[in-house]
C-alpha positions as CSV (number, residue, x, y, z in Angstrom):
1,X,0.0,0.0,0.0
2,X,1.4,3.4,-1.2
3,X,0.1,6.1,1.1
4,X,0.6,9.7,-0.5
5,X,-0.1,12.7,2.0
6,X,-0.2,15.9,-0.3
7,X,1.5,18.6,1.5
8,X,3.6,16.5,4.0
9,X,6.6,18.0,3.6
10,X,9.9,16.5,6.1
11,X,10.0,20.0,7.9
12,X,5.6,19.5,8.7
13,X,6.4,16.3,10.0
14,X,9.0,17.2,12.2
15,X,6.7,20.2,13.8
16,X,3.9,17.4,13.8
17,X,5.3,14.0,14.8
18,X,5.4,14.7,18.9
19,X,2.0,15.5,18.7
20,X,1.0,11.9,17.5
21,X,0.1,9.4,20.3
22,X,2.4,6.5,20.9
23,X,-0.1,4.2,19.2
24,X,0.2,6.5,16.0
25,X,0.7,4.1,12.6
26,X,2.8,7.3,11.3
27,X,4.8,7.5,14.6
28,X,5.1,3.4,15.1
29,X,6.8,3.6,11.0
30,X,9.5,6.7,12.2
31,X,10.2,4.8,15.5
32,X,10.2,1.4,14.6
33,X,10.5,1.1,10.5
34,X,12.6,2.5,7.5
35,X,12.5,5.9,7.7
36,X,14.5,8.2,5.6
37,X,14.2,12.6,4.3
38,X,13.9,12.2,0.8
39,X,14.4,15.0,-2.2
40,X,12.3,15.4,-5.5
41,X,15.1,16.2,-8.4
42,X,13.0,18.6,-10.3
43,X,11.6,21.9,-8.8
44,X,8.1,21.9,-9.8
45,X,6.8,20.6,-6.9
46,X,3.0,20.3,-7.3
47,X,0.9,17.7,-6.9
48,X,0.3,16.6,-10.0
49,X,3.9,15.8,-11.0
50,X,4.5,14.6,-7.3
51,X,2.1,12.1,-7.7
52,X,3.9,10.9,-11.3
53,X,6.8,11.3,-10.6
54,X,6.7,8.9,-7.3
55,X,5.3,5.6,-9.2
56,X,7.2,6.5,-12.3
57,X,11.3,6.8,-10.6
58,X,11.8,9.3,-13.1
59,X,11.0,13.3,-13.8
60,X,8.7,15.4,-15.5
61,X,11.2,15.7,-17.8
62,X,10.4,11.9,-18.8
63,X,7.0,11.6,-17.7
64,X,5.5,14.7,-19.2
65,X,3.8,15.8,-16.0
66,X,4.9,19.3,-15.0
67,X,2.2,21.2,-13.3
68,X,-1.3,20.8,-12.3
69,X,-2.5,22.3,-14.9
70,X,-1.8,23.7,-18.2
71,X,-2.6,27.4,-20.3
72,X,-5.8,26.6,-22.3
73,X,-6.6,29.4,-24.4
74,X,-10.2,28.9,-24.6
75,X,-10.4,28.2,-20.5
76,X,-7.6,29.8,-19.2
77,X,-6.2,27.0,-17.6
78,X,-6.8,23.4,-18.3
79,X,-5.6,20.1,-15.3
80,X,-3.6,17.5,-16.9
81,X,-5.6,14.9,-16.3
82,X,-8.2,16.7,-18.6
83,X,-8.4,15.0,-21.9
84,X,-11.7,16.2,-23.5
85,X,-12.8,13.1,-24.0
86,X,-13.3,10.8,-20.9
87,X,-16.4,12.3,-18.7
88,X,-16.5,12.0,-15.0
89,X,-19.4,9.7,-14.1
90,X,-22.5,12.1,-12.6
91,X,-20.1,15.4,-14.2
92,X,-20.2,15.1,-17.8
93,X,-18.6,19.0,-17.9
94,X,-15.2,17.3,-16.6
95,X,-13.0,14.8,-18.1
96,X,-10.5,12.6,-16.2
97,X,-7.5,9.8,-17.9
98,X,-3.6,9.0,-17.6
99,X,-3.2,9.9,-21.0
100,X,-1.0,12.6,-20.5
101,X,1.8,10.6,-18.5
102,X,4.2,9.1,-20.8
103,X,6.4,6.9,-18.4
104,X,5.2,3.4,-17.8
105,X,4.7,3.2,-13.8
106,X,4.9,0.7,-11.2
107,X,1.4,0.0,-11.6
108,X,1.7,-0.7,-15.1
109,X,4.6,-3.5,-14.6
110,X,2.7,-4.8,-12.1
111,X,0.0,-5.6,-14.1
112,X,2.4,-6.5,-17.0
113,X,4.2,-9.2,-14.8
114,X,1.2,-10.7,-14.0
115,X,-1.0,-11.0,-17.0
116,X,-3.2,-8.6,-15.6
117,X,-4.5,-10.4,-12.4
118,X,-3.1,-8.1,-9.7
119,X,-5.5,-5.7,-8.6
120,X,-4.6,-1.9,-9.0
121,X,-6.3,0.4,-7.2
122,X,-5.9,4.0,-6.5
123,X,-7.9,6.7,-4.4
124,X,-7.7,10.0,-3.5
125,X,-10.2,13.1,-3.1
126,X,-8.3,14.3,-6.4
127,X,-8.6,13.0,-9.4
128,X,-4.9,13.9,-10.7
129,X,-3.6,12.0,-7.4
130,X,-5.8,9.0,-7.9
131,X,-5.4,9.1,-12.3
132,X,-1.8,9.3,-12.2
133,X,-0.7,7.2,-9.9
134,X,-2.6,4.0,-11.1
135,X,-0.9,4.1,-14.5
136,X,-2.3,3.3,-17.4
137,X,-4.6,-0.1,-17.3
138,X,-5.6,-0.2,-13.6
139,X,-8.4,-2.0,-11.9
140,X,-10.2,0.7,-10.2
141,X,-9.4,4.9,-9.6
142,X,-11.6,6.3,-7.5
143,X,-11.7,10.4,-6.9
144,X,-14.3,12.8,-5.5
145,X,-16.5,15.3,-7.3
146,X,-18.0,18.0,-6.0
147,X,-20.7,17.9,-8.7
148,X,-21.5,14.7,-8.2
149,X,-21.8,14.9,-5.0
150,X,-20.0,11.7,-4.3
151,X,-17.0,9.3,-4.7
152,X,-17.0,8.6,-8.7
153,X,-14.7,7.8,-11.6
154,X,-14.4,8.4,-15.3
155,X,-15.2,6.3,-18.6
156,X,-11.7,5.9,-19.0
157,X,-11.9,3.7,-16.4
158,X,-15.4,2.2,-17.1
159,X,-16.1,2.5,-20.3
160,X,-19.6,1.3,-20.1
161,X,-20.3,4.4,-18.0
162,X,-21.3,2.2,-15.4
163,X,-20.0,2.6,-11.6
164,X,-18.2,-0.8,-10.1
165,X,-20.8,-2.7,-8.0
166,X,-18.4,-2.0,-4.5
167,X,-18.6,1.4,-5.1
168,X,-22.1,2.1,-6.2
169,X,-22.7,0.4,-2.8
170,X,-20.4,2.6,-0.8
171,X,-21.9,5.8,-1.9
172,X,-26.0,4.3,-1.3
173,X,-24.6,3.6,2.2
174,X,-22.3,6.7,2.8
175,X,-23.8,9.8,1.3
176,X,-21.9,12.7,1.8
177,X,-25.1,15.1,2.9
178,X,-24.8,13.8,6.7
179,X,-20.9,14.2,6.4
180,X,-21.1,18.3,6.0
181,X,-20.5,18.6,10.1
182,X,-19.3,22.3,11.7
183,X,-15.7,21.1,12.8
184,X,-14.5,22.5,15.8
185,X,-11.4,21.4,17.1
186,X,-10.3,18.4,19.7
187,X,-7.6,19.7,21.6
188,X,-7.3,23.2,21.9
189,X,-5.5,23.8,24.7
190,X,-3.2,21.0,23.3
191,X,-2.8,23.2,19.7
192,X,-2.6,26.6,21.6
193,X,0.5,25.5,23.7
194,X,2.0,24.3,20.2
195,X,1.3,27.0,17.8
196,X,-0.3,29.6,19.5
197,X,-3.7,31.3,18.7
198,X,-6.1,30.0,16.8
199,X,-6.7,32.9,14.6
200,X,-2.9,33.9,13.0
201,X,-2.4,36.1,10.4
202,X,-2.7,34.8,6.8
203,X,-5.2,32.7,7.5
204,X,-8.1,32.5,4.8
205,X,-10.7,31.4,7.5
206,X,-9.8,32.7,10.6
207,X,-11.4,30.8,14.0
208,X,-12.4,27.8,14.6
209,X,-15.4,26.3,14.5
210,X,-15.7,25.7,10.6
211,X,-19.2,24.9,8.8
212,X,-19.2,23.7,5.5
213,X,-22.9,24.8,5.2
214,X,-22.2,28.0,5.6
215,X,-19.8,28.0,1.9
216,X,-21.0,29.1,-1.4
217,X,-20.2,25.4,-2.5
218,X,-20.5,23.3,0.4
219,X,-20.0,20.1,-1.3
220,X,-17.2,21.2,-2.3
221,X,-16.1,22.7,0.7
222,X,-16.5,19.1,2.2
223,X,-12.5,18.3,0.4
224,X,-11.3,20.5,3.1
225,X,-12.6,18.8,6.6
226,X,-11.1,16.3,8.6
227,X,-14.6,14.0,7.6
228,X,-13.4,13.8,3.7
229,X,-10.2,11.8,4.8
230,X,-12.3,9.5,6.9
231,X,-15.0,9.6,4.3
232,X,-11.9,8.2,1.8
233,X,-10.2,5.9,4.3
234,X,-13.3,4.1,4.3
235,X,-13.3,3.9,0.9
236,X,-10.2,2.1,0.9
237,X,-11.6,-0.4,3.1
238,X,-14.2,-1.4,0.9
239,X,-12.7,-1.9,-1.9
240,X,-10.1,-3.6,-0.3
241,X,-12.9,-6.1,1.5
242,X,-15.0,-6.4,-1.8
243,X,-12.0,-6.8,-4.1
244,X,-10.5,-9.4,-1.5
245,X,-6.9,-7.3,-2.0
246,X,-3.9,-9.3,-0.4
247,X,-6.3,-12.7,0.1
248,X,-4.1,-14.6,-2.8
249,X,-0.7,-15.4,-4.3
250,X,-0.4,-12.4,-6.8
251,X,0.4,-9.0,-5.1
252,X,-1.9,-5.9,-5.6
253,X,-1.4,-2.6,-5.7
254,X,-3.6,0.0,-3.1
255,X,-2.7,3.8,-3.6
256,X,-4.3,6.5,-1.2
257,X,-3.6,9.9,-2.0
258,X,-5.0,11.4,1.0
259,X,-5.5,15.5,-0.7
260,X,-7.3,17.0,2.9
261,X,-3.9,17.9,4.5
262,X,-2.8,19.6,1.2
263,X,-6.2,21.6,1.1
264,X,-6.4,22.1,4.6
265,X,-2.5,23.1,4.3
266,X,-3.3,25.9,1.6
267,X,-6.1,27.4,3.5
268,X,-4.6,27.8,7.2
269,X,-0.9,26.5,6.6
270,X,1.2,23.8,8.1
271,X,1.6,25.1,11.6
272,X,-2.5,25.6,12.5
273,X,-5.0,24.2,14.5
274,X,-6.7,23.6,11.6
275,X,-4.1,21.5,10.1
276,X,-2.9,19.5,13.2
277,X,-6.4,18.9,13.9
278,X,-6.9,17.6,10.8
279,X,-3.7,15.3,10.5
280,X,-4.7,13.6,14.2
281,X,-8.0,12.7,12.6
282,X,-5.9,11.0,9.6
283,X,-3.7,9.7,11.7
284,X,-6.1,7.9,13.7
285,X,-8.5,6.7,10.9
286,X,-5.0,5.6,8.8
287,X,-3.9,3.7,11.9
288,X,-7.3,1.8,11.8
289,X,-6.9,1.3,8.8
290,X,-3.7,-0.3,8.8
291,X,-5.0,-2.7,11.6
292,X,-7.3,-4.1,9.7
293,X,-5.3,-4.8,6.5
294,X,-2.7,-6.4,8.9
295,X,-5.1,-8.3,10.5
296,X,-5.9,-10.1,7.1
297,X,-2.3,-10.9,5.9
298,X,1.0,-9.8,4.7
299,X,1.3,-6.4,3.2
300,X,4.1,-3.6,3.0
301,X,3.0,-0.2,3.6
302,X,5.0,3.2,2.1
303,X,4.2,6.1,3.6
304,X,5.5,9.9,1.9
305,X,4.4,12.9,0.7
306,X,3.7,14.5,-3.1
307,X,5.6,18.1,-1.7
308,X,6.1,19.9,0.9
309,X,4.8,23.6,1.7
310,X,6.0,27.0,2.1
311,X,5.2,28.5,5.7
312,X,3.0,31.3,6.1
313,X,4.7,34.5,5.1
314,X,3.6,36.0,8.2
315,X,4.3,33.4,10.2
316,X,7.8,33.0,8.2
317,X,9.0,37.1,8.9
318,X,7.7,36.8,12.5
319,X,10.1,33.8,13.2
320,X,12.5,36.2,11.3
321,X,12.4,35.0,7.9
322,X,10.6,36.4,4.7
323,X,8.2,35.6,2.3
324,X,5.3,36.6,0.2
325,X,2.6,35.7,-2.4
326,X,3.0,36.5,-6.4
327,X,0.1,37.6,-7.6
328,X,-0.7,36.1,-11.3
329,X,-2.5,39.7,-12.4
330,X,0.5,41.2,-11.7
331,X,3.1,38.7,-13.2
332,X,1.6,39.0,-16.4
333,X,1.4,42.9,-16.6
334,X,4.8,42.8,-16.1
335,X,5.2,40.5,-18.7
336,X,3.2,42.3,-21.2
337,X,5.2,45.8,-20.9
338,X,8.6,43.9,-21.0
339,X,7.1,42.6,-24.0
340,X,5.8,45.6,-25.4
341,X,9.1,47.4,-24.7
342,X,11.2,45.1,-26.3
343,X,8.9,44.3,-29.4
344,X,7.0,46.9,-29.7
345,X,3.0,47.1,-29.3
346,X,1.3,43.7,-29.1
347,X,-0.3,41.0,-28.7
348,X,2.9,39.1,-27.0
349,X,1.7,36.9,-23.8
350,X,-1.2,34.5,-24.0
351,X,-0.8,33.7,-20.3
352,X,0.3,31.9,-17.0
353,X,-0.4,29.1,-15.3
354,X,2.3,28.2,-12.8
355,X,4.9,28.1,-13.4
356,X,4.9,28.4,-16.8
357,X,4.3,31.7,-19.0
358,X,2.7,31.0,-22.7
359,X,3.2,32.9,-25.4
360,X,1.1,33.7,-28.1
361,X,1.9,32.4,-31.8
362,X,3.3,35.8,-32.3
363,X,5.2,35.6,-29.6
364,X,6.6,32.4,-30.3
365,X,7.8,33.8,-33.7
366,X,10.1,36.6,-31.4
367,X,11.0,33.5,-28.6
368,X,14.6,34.5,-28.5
369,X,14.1,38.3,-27.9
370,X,11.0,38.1,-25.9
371,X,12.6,35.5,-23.3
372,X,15.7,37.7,-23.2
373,X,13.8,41.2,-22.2
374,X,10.9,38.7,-19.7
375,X,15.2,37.4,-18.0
376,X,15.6,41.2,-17.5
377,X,12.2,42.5,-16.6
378,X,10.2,39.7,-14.3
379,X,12.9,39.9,-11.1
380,X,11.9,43.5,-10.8
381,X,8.5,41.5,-9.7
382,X,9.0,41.7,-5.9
383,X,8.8,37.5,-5.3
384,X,10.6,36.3,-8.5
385,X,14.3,35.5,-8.6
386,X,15.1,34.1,-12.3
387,X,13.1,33.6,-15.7
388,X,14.2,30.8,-18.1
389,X,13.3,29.3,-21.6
390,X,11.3,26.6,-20.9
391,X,12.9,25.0,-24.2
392,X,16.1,24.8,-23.1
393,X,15.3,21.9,-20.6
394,X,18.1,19.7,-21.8
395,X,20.8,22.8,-21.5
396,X,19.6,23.5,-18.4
397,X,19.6,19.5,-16.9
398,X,23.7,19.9,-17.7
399,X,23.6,22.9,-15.6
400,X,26.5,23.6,-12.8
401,X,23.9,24.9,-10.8
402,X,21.5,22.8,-8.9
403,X,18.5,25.0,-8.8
404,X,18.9,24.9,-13.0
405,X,19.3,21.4,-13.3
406,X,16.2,20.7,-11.0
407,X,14.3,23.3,-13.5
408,X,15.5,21.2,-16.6
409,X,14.4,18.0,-15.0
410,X,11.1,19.8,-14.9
411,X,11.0,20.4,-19.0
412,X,10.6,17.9,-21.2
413,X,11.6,19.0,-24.7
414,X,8.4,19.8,-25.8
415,X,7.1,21.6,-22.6
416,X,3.4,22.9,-22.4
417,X,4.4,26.7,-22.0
418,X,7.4,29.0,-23.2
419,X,9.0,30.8,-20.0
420,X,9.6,29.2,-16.2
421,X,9.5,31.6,-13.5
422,X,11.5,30.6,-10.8
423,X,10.2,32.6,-7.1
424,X,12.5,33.8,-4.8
425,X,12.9,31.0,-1.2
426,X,9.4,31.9,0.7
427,X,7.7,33.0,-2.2
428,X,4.9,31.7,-3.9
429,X,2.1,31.9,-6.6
430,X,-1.2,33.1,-4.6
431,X,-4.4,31.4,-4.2
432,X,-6.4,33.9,-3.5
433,X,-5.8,38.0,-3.4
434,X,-4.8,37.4,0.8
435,X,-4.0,34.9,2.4
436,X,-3.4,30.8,2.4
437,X,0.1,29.6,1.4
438,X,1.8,27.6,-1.5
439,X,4.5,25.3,-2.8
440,X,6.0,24.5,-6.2
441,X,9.6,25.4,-5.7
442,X,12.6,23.7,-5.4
443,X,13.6,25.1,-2.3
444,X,14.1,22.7,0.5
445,X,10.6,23.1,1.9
446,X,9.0,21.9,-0.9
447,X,11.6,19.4,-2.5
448,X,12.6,17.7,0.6
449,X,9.4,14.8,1.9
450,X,9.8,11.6,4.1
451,X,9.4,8.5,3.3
452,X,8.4,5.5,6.3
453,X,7.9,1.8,5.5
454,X,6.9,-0.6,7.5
455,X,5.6,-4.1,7.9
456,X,6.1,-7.4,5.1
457,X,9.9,-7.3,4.0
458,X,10.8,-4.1,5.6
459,X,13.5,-3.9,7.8
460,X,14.7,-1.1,10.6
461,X,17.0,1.5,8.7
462,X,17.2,5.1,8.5
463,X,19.7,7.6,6.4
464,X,21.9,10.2,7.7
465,X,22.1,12.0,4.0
466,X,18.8,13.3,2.1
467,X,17.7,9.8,-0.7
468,X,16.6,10.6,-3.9
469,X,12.6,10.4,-3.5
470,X,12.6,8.5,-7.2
471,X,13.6,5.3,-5.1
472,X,10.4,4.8,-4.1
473,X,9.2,3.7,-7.3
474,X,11.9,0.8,-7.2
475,X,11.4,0.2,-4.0
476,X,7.9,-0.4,-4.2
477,X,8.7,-2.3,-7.4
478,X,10.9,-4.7,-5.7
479,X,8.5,-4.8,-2.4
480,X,6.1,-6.7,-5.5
481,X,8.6,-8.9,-6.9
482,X,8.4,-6.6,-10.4
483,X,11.0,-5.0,-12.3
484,X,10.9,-0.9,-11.4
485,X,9.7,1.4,-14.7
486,X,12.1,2.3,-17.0
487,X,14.8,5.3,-16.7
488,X,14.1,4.4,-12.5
489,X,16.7,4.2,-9.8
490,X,18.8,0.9,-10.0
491,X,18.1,0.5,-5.8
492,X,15.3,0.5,-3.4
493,X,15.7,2.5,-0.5
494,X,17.6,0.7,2.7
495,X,15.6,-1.2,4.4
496,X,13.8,-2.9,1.6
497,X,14.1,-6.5,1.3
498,X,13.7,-7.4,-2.6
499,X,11.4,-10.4,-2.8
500,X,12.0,-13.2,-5.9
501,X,11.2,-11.8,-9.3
């Protein structure tokens, strides 16, 4: 079992992991299993590329994932996962497939090695951490839709457009209407000793208690309480039960890509009530969880993160640092008179979507001159340190400079936008005009995620030096007997025990 907890960067489980109870699963796997502080080798650290980039061993730069999402120019901004042509069952506006990942993943030699019998299935409350992580010919991927209203999938998956029997049955029995609870917090005293007052600056939602009903959207609000994580936990289970995981010789797969600590994470940042509320609710429902599946038979669990997280800028400059938020309106503006400048009067910048600038084809036609007066112009953007041509990925990977080759590990050749804009350490591209934080760099913060494994084949080690994050994909690869993807680390990380091809 692969357990993926967005936004759980090294440095939020330090600040989190004496607040777990002895019993915690997370805790028992740091005291008692492999644990080691692993590094992403690229610097677009977003979810979407995390989540690739983990079951593939190798980088966007060979996988083809590097952000999110994309500049559409009919939308604005398109997700990756968004092919145009697979609808979301019970959400026919939005589409859902692999078919943008271009690496073959774990999954996929899994089900290669054995002729298709072992069960892959992934599950998350998004559908880019549940679509890319399953590969491309998985059993089951399971994601959340506001819309709908309920745990769904896509026709990609189910190309009869009907929903699998175990989780038709799971949404009759759990409907998410009850769920929508005012969430006030545990332990108070316990989080105000920790991080101080409840209501800190930055915060998008100040004060606890929280109710969903209250939100424009409150089903989609739902994502981003400490019930959708349990809600998705028991997913798990079911499918697990139904599907009879683990019950036979050939080895499955189980993914969980638990997204409330990232959404949570973004709204009230890493050091908040809200978010160490929220993770002692995970932990406790993930430490079930791993009970159960224990109690049924062998299985190997891997525990890390997609990213880590930027702190709160105000948090950050109290504790005497700095920090800050990029606002997209004002990127591009800047853009557009460098452009202007440079070329003259035009129509130069079709637009951003982090953290990639797009020209237009007129643009494109100037590349050289344009990128050259964006190099100049952008750092004058309080927040943004450096500009390159997203072309020049392969230049750039033979780089002296680290931070340069972790951007070229970012590009593949033919990237999906024209210039990368590198921010400045503590800055970030805003969600919103105030507050929340942010991640996507390749500072530390962001790049640097742990990784704990525990139970069938795994062994007591730990690493004094920072592992290459990549190694989990051969080490779950050799944890299932398989050979790891193509382009992959060569070894597992220590304390894996490779099992018989």
């Amino acid at each position: 079992m692969l357990i993926v907890l967005d936004q759980f960067g090294s440095w939020v489980l330090n600040e989190h992991l004496p607040l777990l109870p002895s019993d915690s699963v997370i805790r028992r796997a740091y005291e008692d299993g492999a644990f080691h502080t692993t590094a992403f080798t690229f610097s677009s650290t977003q979810t979407a590329p995390g989540h690739a980039s983990l079951v593939t061993g190798v980088s966007p730069a060979q996988h083809g994932i590097v952000a999110n999402s994309i500049f559409d120019p009919k939308t604005g901004s398109r997700r990756t996962v968004d092919d145009r042509k697979h609808a979301v069952l019970g959400n026919p506006e939005r589409f859902v497939s692999p078919e943008q990942l271009r690496a073959p993943s774990v999954a996929d030699q899994l089900r290669e090695a054995t002729d298709g019998k072992a069960q892959v299935v992934a599950l998350s409350m998004k559908a880019r951490s549940a679509a890319l992580s399953a590969g491309q010919k998985p059993t089951a991927v399971v994601f959340y839709d506001s819309v709908a209203r309920e745990l769904t999938t896509s026709t990609y998956y189910t190309p009869n457009k009907r929903m699998p029997d175990w989780l038709r049955d799971f949404n009759t029995a759990n409907p998410v209407e009850p769920l929508l609870q005012v969430w006030e917090p545990e332990d108070p005293a316990r989080w105000e000793k920790h991080f101080g007052p409840d209501d800190r600056a930055g915060e998008m939602y100040p004060r606890f208690p929280h109710d969903p009903t209250q939100a424009d959207d409150p089903y989609y609000a739902f994502s981003g309480t400490p019930e959708s994580s349990e809600y998705l936990i028991a997913a798990a289970y079911a499918v697990v039960k139904s599907q009879r995981m683990g019950l036979d010789e050939t080895p499955d797969l189980l993914v969980l890509g638990v997204s409330g600590t990232d959404i949570v994470g973004h709204i009230w940042g890493a050091r908040s009530w809200e978010y160490a509320d929220n993770l002692a609710r995970i932990d406790r429902a993930l430490t079930r969880f791993a009970r159960m599946l224990e109690s049924r038979g062998p299985v190997t669990f891997v525990l890390t993160a997609d990213h880590g997280v930027a702190d709160m800028p105000e948090r950050a400059e109290a504790d005497g640092g700095s920090g800050g938020r990029i606002q997209a309106r004002a990127l591009i503006e800047a853009a557009e008179a460098a452009a202007n400048e440079e070329l003259g009067e035009g129509d130069w910048i079709a637009g951003y979507v982090s953290p990639l600038l797009t020209y237009t084809e007129a643009g494109r036609t100037r590349r050289e001159e344009l990128t050259g007066a964006l190099e100049k112009a952008l750092p004058n953007v309080q927040g943004v340190r450096a500009v390159y041509d997203a072309t020049k990925g392969a230049s750039l990977r033979s780089s002296t400079s680290d931070v340069e080759r972790w951007i070229g590990a970012s590009l593949p050749d033919d990237p999906p936008g024209d210039a990368y804009v590198l921010s400045e350490p503590g800055w970030f591209d805003a969600l919103a005009i105030a507050g929340g934080t942010n991640h996507g760099t390749p500072w530390p913060y962001d790049r640097q995620v742990p990784v704990l494994m525990w139970g069938t084949a795994i062994e007591r080690r730990t690493s004094e030096d920072v592992q290459n994050v990549l190694r989990v994909a051969t080490s779950l690869s050799a944890l299932l007997g398989v050979p790891a993807p193509e382009g992959a680390p060569n070894d597992p990380l220590p304390g894996v025990m490779r099992l018989p091809d």
